[in-house]
DRENPABA-769014 format. One record per residue (C-alpha): residue number from 1; x, y, z. Coordinates in steps of 0.05 Angstrom, whole numbers, plus 5000, padded with zeros to 4 digits. Last residue first. Example, Ala and Ser with C-alpha at 12.3 -4.5 7.8 and 13.67 -1.06 7.14 Angstrom:
<pt num="2" x="5273" y="4979" z="5143"/>
<pt num="1" x="5246" y="4910" z="5156"/>
***
This chain:
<pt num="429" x="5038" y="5167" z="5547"/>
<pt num="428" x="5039" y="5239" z="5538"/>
<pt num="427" x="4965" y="5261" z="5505"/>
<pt num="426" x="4977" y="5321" z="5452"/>
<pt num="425" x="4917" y="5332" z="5401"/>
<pt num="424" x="4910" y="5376" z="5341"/>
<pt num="423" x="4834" y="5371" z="5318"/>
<pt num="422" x="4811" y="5386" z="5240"/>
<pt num="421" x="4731" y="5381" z="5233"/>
<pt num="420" x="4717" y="5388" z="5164"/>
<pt num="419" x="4638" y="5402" z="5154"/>
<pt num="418" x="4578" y="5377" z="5126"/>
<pt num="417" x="4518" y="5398" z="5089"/>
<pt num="416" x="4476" y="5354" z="5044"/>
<pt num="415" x="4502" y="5325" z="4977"/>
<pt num="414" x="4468" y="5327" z="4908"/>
<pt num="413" x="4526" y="5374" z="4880"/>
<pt num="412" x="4578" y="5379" z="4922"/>
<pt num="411" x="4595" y="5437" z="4969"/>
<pt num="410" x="4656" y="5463" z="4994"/>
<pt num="409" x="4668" y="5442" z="5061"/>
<pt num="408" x="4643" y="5482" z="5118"/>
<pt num="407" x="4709" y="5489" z="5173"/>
<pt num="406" x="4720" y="5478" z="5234"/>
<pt num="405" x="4783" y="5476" z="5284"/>
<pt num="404" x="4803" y="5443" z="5334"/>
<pt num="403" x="4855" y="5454" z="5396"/>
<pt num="402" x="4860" y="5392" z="5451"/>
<pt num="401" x="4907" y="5379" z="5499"/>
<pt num="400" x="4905" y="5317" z="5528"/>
<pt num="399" x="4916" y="5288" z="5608"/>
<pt num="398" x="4925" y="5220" z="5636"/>
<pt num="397" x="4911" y="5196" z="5565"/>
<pt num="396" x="4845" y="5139" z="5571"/>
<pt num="395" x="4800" y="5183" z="5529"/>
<pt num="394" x="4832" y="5214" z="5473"/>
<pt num="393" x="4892" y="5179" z="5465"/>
<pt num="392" x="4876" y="5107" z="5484"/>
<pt num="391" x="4805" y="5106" z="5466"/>
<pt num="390" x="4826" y="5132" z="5391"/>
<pt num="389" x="4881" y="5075" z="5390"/>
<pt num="388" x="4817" y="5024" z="5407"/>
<pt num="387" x="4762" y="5048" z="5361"/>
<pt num="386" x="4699" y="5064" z="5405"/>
<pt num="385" x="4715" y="5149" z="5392"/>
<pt num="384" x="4701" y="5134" z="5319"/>
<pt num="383" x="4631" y="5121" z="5325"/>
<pt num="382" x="4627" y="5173" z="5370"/>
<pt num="381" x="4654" y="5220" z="5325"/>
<pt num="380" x="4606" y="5197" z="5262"/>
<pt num="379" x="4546" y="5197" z="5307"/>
<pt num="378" x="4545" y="5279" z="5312"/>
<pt num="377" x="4527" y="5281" z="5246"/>
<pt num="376" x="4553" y="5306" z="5176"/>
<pt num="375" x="4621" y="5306" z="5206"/>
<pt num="374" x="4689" y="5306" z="5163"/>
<pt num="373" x="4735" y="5288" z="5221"/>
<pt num="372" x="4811" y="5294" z="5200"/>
<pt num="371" x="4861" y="5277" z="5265"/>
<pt num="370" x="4926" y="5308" z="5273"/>
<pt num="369" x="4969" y="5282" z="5323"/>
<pt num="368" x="5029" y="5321" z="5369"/>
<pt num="367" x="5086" y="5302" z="5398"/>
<pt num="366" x="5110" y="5283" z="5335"/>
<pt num="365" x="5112" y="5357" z="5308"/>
<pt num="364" x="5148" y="5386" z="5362"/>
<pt num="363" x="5111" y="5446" z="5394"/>
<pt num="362" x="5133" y="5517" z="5412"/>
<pt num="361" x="5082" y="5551" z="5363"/>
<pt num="360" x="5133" y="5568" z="5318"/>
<pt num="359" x="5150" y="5493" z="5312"/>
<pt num="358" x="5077" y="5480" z="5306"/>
<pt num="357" x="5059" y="5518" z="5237"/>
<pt num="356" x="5124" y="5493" z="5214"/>
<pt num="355" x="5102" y="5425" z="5217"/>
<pt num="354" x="5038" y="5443" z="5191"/>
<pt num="353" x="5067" y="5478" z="5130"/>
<pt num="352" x="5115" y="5414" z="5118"/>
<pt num="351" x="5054" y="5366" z="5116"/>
<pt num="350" x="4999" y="5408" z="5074"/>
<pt num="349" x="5030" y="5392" z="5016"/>
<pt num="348" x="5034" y="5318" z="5023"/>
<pt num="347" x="4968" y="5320" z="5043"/>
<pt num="346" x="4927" y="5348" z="4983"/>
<pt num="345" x="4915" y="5424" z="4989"/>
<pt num="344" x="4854" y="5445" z="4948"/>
<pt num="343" x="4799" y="5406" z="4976"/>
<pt num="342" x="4767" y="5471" z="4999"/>
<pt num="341" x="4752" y="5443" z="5069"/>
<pt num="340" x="4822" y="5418" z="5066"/>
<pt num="339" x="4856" y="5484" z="5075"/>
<pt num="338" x="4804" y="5512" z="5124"/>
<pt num="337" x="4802" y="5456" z="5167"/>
<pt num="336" x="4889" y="5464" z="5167"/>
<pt num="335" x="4882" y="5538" z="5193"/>
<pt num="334" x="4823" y="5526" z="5244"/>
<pt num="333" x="4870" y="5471" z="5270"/>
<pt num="332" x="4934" y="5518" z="5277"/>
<pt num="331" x="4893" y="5559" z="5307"/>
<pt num="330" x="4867" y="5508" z="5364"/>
<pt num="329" x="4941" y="5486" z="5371"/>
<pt num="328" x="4963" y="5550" z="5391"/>
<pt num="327" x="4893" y="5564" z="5437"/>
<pt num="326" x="4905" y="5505" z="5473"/>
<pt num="325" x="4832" y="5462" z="5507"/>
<pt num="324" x="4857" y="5425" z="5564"/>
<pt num="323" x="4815" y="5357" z="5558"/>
<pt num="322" x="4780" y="5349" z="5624"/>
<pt num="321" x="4817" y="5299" z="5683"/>
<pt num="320" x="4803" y="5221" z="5674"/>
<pt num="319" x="4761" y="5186" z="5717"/>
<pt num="318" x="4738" y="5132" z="5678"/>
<pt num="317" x="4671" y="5164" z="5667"/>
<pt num="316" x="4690" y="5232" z="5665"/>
<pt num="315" x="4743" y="5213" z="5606"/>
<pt num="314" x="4687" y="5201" z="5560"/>
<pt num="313" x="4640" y="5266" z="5591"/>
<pt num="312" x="4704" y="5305" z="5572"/>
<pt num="311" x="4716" y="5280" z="5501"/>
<pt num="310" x="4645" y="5298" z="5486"/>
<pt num="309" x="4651" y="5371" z="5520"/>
<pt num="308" x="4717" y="5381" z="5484"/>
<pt num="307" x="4685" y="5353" z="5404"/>
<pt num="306" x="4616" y="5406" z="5418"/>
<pt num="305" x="4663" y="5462" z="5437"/>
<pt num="304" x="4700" y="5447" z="5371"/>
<pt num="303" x="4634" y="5442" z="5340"/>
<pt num="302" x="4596" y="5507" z="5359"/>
<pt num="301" x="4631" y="5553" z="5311"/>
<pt num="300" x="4602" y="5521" z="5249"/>
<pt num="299" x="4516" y="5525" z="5273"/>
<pt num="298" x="4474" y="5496" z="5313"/>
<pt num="297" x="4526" y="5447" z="5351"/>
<pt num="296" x="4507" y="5378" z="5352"/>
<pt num="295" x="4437" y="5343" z="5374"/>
<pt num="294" x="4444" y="5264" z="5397"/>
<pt num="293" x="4437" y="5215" z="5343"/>
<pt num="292" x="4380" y="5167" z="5349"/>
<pt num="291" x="4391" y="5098" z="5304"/>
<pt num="290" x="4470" y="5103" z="5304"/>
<pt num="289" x="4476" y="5137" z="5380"/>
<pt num="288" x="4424" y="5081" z="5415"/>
<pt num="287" x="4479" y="5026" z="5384"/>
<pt num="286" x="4455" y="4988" z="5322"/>
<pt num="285" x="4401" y="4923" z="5332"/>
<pt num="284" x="4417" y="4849" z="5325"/>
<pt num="283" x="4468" y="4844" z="5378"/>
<pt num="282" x="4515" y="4796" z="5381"/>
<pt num="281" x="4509" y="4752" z="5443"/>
<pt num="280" x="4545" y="4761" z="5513"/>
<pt num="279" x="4597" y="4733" z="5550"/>
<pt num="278" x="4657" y="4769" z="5503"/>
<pt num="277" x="4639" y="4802" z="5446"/>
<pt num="276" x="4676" y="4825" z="5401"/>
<pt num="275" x="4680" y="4891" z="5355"/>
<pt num="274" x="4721" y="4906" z="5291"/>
<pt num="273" x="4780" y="4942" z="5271"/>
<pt num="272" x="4822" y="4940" z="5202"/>
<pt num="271" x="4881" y="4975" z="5179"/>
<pt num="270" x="4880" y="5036" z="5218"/>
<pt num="269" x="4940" y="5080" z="5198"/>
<pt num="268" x="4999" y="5083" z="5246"/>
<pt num="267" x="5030" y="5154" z="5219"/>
<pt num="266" x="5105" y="5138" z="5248"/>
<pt num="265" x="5096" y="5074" z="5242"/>
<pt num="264" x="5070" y="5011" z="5212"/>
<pt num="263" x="5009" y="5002" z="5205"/>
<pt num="262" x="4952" y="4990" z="5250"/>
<pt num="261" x="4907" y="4935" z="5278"/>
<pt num="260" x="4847" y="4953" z="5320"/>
<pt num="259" x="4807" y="4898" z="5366"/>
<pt num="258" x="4733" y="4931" z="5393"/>
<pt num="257" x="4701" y="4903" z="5455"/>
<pt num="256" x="4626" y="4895" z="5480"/>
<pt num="255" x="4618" y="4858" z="5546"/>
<pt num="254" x="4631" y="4801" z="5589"/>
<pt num="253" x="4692" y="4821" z="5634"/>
<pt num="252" x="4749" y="4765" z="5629"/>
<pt num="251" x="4773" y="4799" z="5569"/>
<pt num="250" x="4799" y="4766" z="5515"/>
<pt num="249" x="4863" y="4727" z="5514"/>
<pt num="248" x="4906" y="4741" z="5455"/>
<pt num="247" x="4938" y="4700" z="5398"/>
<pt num="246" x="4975" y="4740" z="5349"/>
<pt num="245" x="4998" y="4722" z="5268"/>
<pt num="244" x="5021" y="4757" z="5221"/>
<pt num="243" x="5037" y="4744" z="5149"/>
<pt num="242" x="5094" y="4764" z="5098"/>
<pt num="241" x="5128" y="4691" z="5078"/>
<pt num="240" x="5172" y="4695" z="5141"/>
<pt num="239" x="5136" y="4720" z="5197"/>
<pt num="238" x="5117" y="4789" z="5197"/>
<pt num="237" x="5137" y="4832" z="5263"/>
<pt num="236" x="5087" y="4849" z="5309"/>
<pt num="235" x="5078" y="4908" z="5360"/>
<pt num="234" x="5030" y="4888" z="5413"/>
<pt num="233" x="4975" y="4931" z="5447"/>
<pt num="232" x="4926" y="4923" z="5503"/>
<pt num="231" x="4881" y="4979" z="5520"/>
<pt num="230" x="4851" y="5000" z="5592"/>
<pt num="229" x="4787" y="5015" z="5624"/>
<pt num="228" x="4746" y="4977" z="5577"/>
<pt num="227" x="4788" y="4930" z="5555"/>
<pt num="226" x="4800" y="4942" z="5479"/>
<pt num="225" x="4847" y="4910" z="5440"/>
<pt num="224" x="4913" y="4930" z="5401"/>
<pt num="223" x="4953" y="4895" z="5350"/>
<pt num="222" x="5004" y="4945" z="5310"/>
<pt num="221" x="5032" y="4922" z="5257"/>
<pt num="220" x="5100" y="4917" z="5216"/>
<pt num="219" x="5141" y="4922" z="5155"/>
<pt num="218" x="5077" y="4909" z="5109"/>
<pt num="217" x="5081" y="4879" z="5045"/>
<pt num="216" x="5023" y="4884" z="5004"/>
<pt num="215" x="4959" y="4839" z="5008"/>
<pt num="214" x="4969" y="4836" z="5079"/>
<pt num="213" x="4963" y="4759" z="5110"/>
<pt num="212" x="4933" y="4768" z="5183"/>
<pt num="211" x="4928" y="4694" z="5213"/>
<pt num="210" x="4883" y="4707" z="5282"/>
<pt num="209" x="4875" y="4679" z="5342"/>
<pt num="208" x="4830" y="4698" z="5405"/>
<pt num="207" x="4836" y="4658" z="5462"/>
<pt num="206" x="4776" y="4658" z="5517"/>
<pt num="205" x="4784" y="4707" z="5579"/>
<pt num="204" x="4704" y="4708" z="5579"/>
<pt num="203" x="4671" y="4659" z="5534"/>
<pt num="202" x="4680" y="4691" z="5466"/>
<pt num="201" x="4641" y="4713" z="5399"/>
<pt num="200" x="4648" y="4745" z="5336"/>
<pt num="199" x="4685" y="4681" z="5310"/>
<pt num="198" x="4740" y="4673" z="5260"/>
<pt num="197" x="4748" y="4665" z="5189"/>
<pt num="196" x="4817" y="4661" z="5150"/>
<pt num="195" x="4841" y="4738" z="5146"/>
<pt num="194" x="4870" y="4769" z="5075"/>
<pt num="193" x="4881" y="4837" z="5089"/>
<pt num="192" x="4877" y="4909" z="5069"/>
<pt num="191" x="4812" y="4918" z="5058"/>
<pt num="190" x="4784" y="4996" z="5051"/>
<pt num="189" x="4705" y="4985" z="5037"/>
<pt num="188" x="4657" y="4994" z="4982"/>
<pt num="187" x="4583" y="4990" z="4971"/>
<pt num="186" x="4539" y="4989" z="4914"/>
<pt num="185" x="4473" y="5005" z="4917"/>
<pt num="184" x="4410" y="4993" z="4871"/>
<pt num="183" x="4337" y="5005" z="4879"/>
<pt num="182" x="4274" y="4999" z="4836"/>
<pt num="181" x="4207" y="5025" z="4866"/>
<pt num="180" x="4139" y="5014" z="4832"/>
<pt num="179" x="4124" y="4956" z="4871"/>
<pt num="178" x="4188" y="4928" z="4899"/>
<pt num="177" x="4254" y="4917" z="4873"/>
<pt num="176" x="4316" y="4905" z="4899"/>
<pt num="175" x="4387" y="4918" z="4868"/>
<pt num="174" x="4449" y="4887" z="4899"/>
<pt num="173" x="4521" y="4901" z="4900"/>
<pt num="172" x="4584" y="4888" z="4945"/>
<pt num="171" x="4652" y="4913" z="4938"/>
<pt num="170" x="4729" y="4905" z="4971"/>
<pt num="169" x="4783" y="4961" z="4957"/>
<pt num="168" x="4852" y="4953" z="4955"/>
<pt num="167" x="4894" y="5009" z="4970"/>
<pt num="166" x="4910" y="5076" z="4924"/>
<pt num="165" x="4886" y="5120" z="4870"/>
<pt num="164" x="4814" y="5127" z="4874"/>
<pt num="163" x="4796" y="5157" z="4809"/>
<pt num="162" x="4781" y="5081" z="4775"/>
<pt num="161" x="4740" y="5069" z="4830"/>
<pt num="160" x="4698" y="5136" z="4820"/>
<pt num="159" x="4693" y="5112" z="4748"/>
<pt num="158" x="4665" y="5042" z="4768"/>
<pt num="157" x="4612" y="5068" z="4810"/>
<pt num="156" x="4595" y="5120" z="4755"/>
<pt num="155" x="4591" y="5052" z="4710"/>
<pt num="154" x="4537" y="5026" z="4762"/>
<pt num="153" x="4497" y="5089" z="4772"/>
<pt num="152" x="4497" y="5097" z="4697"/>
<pt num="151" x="4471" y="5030" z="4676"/>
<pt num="150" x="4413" y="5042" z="4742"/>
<pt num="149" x="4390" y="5108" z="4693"/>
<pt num="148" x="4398" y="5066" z="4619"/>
<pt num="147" x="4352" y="5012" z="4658"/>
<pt num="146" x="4304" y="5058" z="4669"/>
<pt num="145" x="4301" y="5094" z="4604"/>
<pt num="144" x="4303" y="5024" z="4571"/>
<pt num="143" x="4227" y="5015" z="4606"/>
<pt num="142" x="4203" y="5082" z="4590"/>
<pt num="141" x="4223" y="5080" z="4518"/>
<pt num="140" x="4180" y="5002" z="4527"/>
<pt num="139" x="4131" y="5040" z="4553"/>
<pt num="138" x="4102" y="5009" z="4630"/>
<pt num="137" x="4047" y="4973" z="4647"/>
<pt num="136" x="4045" y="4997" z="4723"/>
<pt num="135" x="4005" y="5048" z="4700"/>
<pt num="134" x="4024" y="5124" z="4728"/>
<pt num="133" x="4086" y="5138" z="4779"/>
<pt num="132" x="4153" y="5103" z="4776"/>
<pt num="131" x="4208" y="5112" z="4835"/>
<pt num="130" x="4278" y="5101" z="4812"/>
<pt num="129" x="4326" y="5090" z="4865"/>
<pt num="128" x="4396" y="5105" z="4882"/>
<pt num="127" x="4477" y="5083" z="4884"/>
<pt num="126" x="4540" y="5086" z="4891"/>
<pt num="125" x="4575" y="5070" z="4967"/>
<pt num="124" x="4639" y="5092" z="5000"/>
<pt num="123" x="4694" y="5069" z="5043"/>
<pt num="122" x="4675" y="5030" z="5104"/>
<pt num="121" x="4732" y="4992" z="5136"/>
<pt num="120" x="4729" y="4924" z="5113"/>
<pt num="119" x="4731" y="4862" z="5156"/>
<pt num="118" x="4661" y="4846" z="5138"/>
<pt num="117" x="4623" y="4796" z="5175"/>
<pt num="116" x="4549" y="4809" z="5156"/>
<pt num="115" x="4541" y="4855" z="5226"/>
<pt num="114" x="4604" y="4887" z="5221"/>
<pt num="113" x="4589" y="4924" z="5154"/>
<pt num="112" x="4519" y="4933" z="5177"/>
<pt num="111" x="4557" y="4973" z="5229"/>
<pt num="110" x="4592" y="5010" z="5181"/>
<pt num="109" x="4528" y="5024" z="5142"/>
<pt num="108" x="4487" y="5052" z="5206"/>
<pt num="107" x="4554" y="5093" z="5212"/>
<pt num="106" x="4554" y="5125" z="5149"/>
<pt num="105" x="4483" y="5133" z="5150"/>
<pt num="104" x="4431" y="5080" z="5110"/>
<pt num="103" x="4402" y="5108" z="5042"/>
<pt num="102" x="4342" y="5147" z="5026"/>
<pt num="101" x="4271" y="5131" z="4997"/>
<pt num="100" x="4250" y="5089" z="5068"/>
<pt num="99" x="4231" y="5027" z="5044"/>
<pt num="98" x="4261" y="5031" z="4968"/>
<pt num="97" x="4318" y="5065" z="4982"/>
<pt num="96" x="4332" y="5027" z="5050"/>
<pt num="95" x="4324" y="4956" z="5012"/>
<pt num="94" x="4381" y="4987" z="4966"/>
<pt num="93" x="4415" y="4998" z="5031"/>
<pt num="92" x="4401" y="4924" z="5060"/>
<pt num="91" x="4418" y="4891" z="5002"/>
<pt num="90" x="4486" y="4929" z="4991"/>
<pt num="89" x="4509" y="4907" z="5063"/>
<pt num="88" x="4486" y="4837" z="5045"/>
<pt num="87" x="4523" y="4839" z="4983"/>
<pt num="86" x="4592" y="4867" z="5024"/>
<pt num="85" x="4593" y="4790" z="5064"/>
<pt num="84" x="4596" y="4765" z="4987"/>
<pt num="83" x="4664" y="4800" z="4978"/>
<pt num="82" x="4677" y="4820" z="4914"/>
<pt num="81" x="4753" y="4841" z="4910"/>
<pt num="80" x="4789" y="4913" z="4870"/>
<pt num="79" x="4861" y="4915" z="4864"/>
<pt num="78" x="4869" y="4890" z="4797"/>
<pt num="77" x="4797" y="4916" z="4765"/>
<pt num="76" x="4824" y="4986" z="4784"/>
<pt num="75" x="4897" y="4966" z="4744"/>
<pt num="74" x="4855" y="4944" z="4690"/>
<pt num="73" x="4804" y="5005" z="4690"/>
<pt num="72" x="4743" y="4988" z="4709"/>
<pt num="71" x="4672" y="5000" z="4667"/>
<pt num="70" x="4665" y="4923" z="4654"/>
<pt num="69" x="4667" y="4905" z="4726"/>
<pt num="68" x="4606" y="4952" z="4739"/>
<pt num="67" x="4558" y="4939" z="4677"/>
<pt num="66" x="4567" y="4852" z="4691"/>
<pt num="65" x="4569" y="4869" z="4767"/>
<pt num="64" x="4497" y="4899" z="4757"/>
<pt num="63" x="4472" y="4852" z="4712"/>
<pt num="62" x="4492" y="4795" z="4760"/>
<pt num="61" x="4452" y="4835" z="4810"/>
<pt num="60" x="4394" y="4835" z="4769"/>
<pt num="59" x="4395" y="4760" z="4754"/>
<pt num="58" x="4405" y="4745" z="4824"/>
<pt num="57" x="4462" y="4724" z="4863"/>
<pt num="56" x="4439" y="4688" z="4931"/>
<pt num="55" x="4443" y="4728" z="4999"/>
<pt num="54" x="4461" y="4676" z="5057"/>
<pt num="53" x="4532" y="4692" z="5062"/>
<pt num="52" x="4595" y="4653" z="5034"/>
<pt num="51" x="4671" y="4639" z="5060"/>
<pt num="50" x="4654" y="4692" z="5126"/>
<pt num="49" x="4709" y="4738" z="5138"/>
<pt num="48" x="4685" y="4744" z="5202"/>
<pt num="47" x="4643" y="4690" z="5244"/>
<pt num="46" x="4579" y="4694" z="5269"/>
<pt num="45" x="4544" y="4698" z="5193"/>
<pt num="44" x="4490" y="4747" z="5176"/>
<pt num="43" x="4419" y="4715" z="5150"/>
<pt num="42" x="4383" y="4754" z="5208"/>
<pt num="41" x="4406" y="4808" z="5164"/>
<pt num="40" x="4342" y="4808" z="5117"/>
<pt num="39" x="4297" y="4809" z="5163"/>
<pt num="38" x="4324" y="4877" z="5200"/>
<pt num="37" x="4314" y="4908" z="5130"/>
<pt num="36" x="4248" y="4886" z="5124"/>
<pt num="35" x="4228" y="4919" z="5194"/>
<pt num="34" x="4269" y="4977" z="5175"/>
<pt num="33" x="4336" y="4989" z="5199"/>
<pt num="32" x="4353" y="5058" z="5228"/>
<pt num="31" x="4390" y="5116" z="5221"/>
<pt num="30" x="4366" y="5142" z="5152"/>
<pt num="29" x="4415" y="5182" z="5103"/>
<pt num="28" x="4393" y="5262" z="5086"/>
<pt num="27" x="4359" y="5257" z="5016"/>
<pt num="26" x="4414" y="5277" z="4959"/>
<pt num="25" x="4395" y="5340" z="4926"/>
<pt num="24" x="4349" y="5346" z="4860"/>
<pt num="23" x="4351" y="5297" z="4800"/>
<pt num="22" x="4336" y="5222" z="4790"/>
<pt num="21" x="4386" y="5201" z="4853"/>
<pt num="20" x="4462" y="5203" z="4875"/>
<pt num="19" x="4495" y="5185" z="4922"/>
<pt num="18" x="4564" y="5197" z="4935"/>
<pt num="17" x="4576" y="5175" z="5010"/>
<pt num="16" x="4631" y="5225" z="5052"/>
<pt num="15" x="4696" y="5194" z="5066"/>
<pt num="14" x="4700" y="5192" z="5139"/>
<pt num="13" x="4740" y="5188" z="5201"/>
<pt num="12" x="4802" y="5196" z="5146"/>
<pt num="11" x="4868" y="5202" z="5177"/>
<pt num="10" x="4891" y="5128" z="5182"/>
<pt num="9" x="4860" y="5120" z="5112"/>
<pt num="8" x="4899" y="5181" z="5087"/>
<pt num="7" x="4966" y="5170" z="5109"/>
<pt num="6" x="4956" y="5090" z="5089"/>
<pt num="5" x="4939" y="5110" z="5022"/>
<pt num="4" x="4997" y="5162" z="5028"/>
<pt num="3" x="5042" y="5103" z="5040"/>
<pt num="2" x="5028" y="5075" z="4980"/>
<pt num="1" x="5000" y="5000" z="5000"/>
***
């Protein structure tokens, strides 16, 4: 993997979803499964990295990955994997069109993600629905005009694929129809391993294995898991022919844990992280924060405020002092959201003028993270604040110092209003 793929996943909460629909703006995403869409993933595996899932090709979908594959470009095609787990994903979104006439939330679709097994980290999905009025006996110019309209979602798929420059990417696809309603979607996800399956869940203080083969050399990793109160974390070398392997006891607590693995250093990207569960069952519903986000700021100026209080009631709860909130670093922040809430300074260029940014501010660069949040909803931090390295800096750290900054990103057509949330963070180990 380039390593400004891995600069960029690592940094990346979230890459915002493309939809796109039969004219007009994009609908703001849902935050919770219907009762159809609940059916349909009681068919989701226990284990991860499941060989096969209970959603069955159909003619459609085969149509779909027939239009898809054939837009790719060769060295697109090369690094891109179907992975059926990823189908059930795509099910349950198009199902989400058609239900509900908009498409799951970024973090309602990375917990679907979980749920059917994926390893992936969520990427991105295509996708939309058609919704017919008049005679159900349809024109046959009316008929072709359809299909023409889900032939373009799928090859716009393909072309946003072929623009992505970097890591391997897994898909899943599925188009559902109902009534006078005709959905598609097709999700993608960052994968950057090859993982034999293992199990979701674990009697308390149980082994957990696992065989991590990286589909590009990889110097090191970083294991690191979750125990409530405290994270565990190995540094691994690879064993001779490229893999990695760790064996570590889970908790002895039943509960709800998350497992990261990063890359190598200095910029330890996030590779892959998923929750266990330890004592308990899977559950079949999202968290409270996925299906009923709680209110953010009201406007721009409110969210770096918003990101202290949040870390705060975190670290209240294990008895951790409040963040200390630093004007330097805060300007520094408001400086670098503004710069990629244009899109207009790519991260290699942006690297040396940060740097220098914090020397004159009396800081050393490595002491001190960057983290990219591009928020459309307040359940997009928290969903990042349960991975493991995030827990350990921002919530477990004896003491942080915080200084964000926010920024509204230049708009894109069909998509709803979000912002670049830049935070500079310092948390001695």
């Amino acid at each position: 993997m380039h390593a400004l793929g891995l600069r960029r996943l690592g940094l990346l909460l979230l890459l915002p979803a493309l939809a796109l629909r039969c004219g007009g703006a994009a609908p703001e995403p849902s935050h919770r499964l219907s009762e159809r869409t609940s059916t349909l993933l009681a068919s989701a595996p226990v284990v991860y990295a499941p060989g096969a899932v209970g959603q069955s090709a159909t003619r459609d979908s085969e149509a779909i990955r027939a239009t898809f594959e054939a837009a790719l470009a060769p060295e697109a095609r090369a690094r891109l994997r179907h992975d059926p787990a990823l189908d059930l994903v795509a099910a349950v979104a198009a199902d989400s069109f058609t239900d509900q006439g908009r498409p799951p939330s970024r973090p309602l679709l990375q917990w679907m993600f979980w749920r059917a097994g994926s390893l992936a980290l969520y990427h991105d999905w295509k996708g939309g629905f058609l919704r017919r009025a008049g005679p159900s006996r349809r024109s046959a110019p009316t008929m072709r005009a359809d299909l023409d309209q889900l032939e373009i979602w799928a090859r716009s798929a393909a072309q946003h694929i072929n623009e992505t420059p970097t890591s391997t990417l897994e898909y899943g696809l599925a188009r559902f129809t109902e009534g006078r309603v005709t959905s598609e979607a097709i999700v993608f996800g960052w994968s950057v391993f090859e993982v034999p399956s293992f199990s979701k869940t674990y009697a308390p203080g149980a082994p957990l294995t696992l065989a991590l083969r990286p589909r590009r050399p990889l110097a090191e990793i970083r294991f690191l898991l979750d125990r409530g109160d405290a994270i565990d974390e190995q540094t691994l070398a690879p064993q001779p022919d490229g893999s990695f392997f760790v064996s570590q006891a889970v908790p002895t607590r039943p509960g709800r844990y998350f497992l990261e693995i990063q890359g190598p250093g200095p910029s330890r990207a996030t590779l892959l992280t998923v929750p266990i569960y330890v004592g308990v069952p899977e559950p079949t519903a999202p968290d409270d924060f996925i299906q009923k986000p709680p209110a953010g700021p009201p406007d721009l100026a409110g969210w770096p405020a918003w990101l202290a209080a949040t870390y705060d009631a975190e670290r209240a709860r294990l008895g951790r002092s409040p963040v200390v909130v630093d004007a330097r670093l805060s300007a520094i922040a408001a400086d670098q959201a503004a710069l990629l809430a244009v899109e207009q300074q790519p991260f290699a260029v942006r690297g040396p003028a940060r740097a220098a940014s914090l020397a004159m501010a009396g800081f050393r660069p490595p002491e001190v993270a960057e983290t990219v949040l591009t928020a459309q909803a307040t359940d997009s931090v928290l969903l990042h604040l349960l991975r493991p390295s995030v827990r350990q800096r921002m919530v477990l750290s004896e003491r942080l110092e915080l200084g964000a900054g926010a920024a509204l990103r230049s708009p894109r057509e069909n998509q709803p209003v979000s912002y670049t949330l830049v935070q500079e963070t310092m948390s001695p180990r």
